[in-house]
ZAMAR-689819 format. One line per 4 residues: number of its first residue (from 0); their letters; for each residue x, y, z of C-alpha. Coordinates in pm, 1 decimal. Example, Ala and Ser with C-alpha at 12.3 -4.5 7.8 and 13.67 -1.06 7.14 Angstrom:
BEGIN
0> as> 1230.0/-450.0/780.0 | 1367.0/-106.0/714.0
! end
This chain:
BEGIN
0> xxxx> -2825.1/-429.0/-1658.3 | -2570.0/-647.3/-1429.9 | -2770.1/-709.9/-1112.3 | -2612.9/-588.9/-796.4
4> xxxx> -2429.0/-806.5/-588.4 | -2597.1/-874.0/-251.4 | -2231.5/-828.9/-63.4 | -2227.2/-496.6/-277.9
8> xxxx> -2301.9/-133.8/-20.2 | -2653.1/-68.7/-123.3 | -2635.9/305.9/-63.7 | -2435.0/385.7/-373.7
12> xxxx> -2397.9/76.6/-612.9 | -2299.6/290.9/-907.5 | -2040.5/495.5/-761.2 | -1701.5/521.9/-909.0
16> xxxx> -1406.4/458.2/-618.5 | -1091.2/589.5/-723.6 | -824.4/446.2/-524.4 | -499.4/525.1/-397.8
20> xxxx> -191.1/322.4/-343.7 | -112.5/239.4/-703.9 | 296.9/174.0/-705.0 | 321.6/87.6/-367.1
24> xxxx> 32.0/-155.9/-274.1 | -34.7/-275.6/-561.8 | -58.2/-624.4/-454.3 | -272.5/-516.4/-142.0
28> xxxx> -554.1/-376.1/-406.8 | -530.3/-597.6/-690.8 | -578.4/-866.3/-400.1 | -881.8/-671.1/-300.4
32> xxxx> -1031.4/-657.7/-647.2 | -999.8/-1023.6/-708.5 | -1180.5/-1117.1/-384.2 | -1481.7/-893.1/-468.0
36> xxxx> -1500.6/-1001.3/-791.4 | -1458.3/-1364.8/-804.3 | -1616.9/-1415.5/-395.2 | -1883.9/-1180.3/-402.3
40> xxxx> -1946.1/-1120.0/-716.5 | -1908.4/-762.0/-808.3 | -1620.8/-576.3/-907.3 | -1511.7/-294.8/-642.1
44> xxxx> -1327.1/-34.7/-817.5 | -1203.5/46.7/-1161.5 | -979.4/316.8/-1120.5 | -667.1/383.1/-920.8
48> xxxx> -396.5/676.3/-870.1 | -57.1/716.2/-748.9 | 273.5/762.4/-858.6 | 674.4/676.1/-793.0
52> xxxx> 901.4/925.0/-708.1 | 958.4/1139.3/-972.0 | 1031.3/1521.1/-1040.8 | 656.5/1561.9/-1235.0
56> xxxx> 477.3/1395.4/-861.4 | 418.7/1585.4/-596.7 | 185.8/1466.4/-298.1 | 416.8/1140.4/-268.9
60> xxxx> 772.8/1220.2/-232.2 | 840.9/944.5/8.9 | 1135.8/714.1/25.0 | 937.8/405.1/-11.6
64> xxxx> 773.3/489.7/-360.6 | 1149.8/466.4/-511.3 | 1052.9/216.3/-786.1 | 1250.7/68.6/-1083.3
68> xxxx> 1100.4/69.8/-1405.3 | 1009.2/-283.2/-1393.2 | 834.7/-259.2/-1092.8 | 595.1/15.8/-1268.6
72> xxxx> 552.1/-193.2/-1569.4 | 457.9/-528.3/-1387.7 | 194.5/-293.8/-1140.5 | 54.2/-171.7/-1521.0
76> xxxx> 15.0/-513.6/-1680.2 | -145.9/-628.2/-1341.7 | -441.7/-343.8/-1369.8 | -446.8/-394.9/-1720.0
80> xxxx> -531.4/-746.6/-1728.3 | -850.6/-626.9/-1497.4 | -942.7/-303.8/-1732.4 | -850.1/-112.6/-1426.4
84> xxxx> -754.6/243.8/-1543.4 | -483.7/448.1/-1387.5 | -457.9/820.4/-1271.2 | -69.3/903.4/-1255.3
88> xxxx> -57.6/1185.0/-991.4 | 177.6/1401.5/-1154.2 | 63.0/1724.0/-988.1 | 411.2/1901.4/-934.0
92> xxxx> 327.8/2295.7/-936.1 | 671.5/2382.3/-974.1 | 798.3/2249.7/-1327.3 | 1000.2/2429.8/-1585.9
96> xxxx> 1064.5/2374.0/-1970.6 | 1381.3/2167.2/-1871.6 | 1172.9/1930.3/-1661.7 | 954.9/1804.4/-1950.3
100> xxxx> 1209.4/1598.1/-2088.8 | 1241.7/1385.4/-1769.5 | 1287.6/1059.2/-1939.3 | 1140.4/792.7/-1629.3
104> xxxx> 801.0/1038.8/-1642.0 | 791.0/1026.5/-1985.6 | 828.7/682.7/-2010.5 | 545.0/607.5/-1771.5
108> xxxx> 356.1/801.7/-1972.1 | 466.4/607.3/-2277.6 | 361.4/278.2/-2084.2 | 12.6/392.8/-2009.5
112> xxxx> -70.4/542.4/-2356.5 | 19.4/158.7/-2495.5 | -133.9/1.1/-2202.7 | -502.2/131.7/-2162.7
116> xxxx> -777.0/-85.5/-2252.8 | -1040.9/97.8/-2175.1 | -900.1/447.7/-2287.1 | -926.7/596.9/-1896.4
120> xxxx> -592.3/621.2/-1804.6 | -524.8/976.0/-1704.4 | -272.5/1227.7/-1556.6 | -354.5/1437.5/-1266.8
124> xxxx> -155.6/1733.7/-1320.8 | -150.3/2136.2/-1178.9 | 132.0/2267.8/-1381.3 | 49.7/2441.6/-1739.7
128> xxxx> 349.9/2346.6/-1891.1 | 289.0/2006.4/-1827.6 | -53.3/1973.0/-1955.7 | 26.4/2165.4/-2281.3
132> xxxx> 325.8/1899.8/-2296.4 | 96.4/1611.6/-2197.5 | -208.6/1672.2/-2451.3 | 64.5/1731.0/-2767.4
136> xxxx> 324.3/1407.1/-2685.0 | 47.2/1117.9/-2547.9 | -288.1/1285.5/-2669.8 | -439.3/951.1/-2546.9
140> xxxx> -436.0/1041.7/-2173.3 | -755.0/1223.4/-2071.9 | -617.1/1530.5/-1809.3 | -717.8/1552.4/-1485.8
144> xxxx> -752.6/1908.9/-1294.4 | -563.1/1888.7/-933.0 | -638.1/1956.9/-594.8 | -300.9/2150.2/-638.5
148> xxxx> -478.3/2312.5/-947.4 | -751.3/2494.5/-748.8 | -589.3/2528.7/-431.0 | -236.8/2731.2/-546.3
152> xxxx> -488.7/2883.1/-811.5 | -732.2/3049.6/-577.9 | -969.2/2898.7/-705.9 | -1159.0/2754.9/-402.1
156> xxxx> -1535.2/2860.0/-314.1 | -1559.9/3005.6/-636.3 | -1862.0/2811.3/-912.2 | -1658.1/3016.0/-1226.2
160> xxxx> -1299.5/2846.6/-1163.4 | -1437.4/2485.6/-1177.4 | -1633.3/2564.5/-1505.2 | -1326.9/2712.1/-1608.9
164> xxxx> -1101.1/2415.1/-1524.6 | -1392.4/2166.8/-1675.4 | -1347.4/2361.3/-2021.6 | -979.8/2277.5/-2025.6
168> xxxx> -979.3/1939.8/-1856.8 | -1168.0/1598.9/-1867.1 | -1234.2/1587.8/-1501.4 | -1186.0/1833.8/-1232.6
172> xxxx> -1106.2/1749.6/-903.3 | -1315.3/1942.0/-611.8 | -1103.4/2130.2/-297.4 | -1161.5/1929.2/-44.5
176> xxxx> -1309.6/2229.3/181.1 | -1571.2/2299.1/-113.1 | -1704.0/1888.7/-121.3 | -1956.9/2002.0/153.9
180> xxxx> -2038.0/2332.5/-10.1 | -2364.8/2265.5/-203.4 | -2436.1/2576.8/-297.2 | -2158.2/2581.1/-473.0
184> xxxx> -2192.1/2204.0/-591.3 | -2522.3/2268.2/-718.0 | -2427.0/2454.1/-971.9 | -2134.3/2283.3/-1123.9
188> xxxx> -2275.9/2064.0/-1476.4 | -2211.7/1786.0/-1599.2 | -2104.1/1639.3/-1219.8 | -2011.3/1324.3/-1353.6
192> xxxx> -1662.8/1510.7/-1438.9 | -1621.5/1644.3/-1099.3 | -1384.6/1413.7/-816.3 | -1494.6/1395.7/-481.0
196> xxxx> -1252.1/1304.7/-201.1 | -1457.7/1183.7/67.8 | -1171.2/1055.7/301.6 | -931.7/1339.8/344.7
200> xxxx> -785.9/1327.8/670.3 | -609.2/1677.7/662.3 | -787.2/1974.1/865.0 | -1086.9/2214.0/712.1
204> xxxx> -980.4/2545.4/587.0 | -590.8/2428.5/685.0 | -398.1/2799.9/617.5 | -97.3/2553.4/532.7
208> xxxx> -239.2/2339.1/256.2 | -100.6/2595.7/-36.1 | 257.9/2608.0/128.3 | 248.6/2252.0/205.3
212> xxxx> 154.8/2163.2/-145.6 | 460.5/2411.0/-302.8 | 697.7/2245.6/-20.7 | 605.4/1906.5/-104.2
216> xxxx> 702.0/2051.3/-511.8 | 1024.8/2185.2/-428.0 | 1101.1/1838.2/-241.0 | 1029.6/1626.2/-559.6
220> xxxx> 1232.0/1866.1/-733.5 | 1483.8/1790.0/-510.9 | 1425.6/1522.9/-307.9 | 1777.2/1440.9/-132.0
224> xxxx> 1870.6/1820.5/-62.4 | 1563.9/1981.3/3.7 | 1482.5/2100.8/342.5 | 1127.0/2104.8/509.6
228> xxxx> 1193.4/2304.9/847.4 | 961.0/2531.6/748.8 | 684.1/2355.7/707.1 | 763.3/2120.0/1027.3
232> xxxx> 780.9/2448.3/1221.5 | 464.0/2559.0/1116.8 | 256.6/2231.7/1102.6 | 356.1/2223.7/1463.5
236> xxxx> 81.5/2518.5/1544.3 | -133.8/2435.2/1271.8 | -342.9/2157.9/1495.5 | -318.4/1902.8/1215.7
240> xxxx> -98.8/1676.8/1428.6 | -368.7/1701.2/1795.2 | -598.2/1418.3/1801.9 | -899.4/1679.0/1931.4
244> xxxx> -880.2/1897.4/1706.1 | -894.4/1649.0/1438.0 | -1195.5/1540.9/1598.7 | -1378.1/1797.2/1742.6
248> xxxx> -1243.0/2108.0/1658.3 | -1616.2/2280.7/1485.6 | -1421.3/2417.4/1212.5 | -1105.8/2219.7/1147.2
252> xxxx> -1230.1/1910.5/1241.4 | -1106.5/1661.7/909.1 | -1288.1/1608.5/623.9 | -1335.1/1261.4/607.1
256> xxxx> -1749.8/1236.6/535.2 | -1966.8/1003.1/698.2 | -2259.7/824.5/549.4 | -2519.2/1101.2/513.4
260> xxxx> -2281.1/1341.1/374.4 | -2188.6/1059.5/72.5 | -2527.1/968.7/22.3 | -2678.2/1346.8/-6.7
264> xxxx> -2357.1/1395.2/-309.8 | -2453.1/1115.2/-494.2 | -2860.3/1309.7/-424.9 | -2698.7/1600.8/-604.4
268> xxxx> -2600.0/1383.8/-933.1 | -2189.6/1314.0/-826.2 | -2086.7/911.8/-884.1 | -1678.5/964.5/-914.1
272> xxxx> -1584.5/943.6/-525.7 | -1209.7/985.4/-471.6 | -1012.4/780.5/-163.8 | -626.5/880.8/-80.0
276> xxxx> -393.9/741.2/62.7 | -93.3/898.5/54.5 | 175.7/941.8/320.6 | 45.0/589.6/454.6
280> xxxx> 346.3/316.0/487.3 | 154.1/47.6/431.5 | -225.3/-17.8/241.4 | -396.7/-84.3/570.4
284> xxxx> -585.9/233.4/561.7 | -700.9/200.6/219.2 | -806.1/-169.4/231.6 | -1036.6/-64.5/565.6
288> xxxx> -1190.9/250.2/379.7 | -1270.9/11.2/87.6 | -1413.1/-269.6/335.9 | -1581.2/52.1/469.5
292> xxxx> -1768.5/193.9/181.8 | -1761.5/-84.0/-94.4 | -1935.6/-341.8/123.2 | -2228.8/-364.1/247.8
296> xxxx> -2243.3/-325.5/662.0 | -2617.9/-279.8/730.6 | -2814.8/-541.0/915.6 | -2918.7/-827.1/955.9
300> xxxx> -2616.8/-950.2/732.4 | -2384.7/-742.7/963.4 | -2170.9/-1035.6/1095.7 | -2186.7/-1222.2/805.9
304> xxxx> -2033.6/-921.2/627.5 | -1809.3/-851.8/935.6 | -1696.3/-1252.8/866.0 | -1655.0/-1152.5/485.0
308> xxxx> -1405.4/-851.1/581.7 | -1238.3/-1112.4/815.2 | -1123.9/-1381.7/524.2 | -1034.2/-1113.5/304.3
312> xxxx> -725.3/-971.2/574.4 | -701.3/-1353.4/645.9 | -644.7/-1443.8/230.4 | -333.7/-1152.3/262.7
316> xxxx> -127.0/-1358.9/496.4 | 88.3/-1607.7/340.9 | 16.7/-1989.5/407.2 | 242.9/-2099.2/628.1
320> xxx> 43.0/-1777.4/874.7 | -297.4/-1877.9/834.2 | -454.5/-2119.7/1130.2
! end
């Protein structure tokens, strides 16, 4: 057994980050794994998610994840070379028979069935069509259940619809509202398919996350014509944009987890911790919830880890900006 790096976060050594950003900071998190591994000696991740803009993504229908094939294809090749696997977040509720033949989805799908060393590379998906599609044309992609999946299914609070989902997919991901729910947790087997966001930044029991998640559909479906008002006017009364709320509010404060609430999932058997980042214009976020959680912070190494975070932002900067 590899022994554990003594930069490496002691409190969960063998848990499984999945990270977001893949497509758009790619260079920010392959930077990130190459510090770890050849610095400190330990390698911080092994899977990441995301996806460009396409008709099959949902979750990430912003203007700056327009990408050209090429730019997909070099990101691959780059996790590749590092047996990184990668989740392609095509969780679009809304898709028809006609949108199966979307020939830039396919072909990313095409790319990733070649391209996967270690046989992990998955799809996120909620759509039925799309998973029956997905498990006859690239049977080589494991099949990941949603977020979307259980929300728009009705799914949440209820033990029966994630054994349900875990007969028909490799992993299931967990409603973020239900991570905290042991009860419920506690009786899910086999937890090592289960995802567990443990940085979600959106409100507990949100009454918009459904509609939001069919809105943000519709808008990949048409992303230059579609409009939101809707869901502006109601996110405006929803308290997801007020700082206290997000904060303090006791029941729709966000769902980000600290370190007691990690440490009692991995108690209950769960090693596959999930951390978005969508919506984000840049892979700050990300790259301080990694620093956060992957390394170690805990005294009496505190500013020498403190100094570690330090020349890793500093190593980002081009030459010329480094004193």
């Amino acid at each position: 057994m590899q022994a554990v790096s003594p930069y490496q976060n002691p409190l969960w050594p063998d848990a499984e980050w999945d990270v977001s950003g893949a497509f758009v900071n790619d260079r920010e998190l392959v930077a990130f794994f190459d510090f770890c591994k050849h610095l400190l000696g330990f390698e911080p991740y092994h899977i990441v998610h995301g996806s460009p803009l396409c008709v099959w993504n949902s979750g990430r229908v912003l203007k700056h994840l327009l990408r050209e094939a090429e730019e997909v294809r070099t990101a691959g090749l780059e996790y590749e070379k590092r047996r990184i696997a990668v989740y392609l977040t095509f969780t679009n509720l809304l898709l028809k028979e006609e949108h199966l033949s979307d020939s830039f989805s396919n072909a990313i799908c095409t790319f990733f069935s070649r391209h996967n060393p270690t046989g992990r590379n998955a799809v996120i998906l909620a759509n039925d069509l799309l998973r029956d599609h997905l498990r006859r044309e690239f049977p080589t992609l494991r099949l990941i259940s949603s977020i979307l999946k259980i929300t728009n299914g009705g799914g949440k609070g209820k033990p029966d619809a994630y054994l349900r989902l875990a007969e028909q997919y490799d992993e299931v991901m967990v409603h973020p509202d239900d991570v905290l729910n042991y009860p419920l947790l506690e009786q899910l087997e086999e937890k090592e398919r289960y995802i567990l966001l443990v940085n979600e930044y959106c409100i507990r029991n949100c009454p918009l996350r459904a509609f939001h998640y069919t809105s943000l559909s519709h808008s990949a479906l048409n992303f230059m014509g579609y409009n939101d008002e809707e869901f502006t006017r109601r996110q405006s009364t929803n308290g997801c944009q007020d700082l206290g709320t997000l904060l303090h509010h006791p029941t729709k404060n966000v769902l980000a987890l600290n370190t007691p609430e990690i440490r009692r999932l991995r108690e209950l058997g769960f090693r596959h911790f999930k951390l978005q980042g969508r919506g984000h214009a840049n892979a700050s976020s990300i790259l301080f919830d990694l620093l956060r959680l992957v390394l170690r912070t805990d005294a009496p190494e505190e500013n020498a880890m403190h100094r570690m975070g330090q020349i890793f932002w500093e190593s980002l900067l081009p030459p010329t900006s480094r004193s």
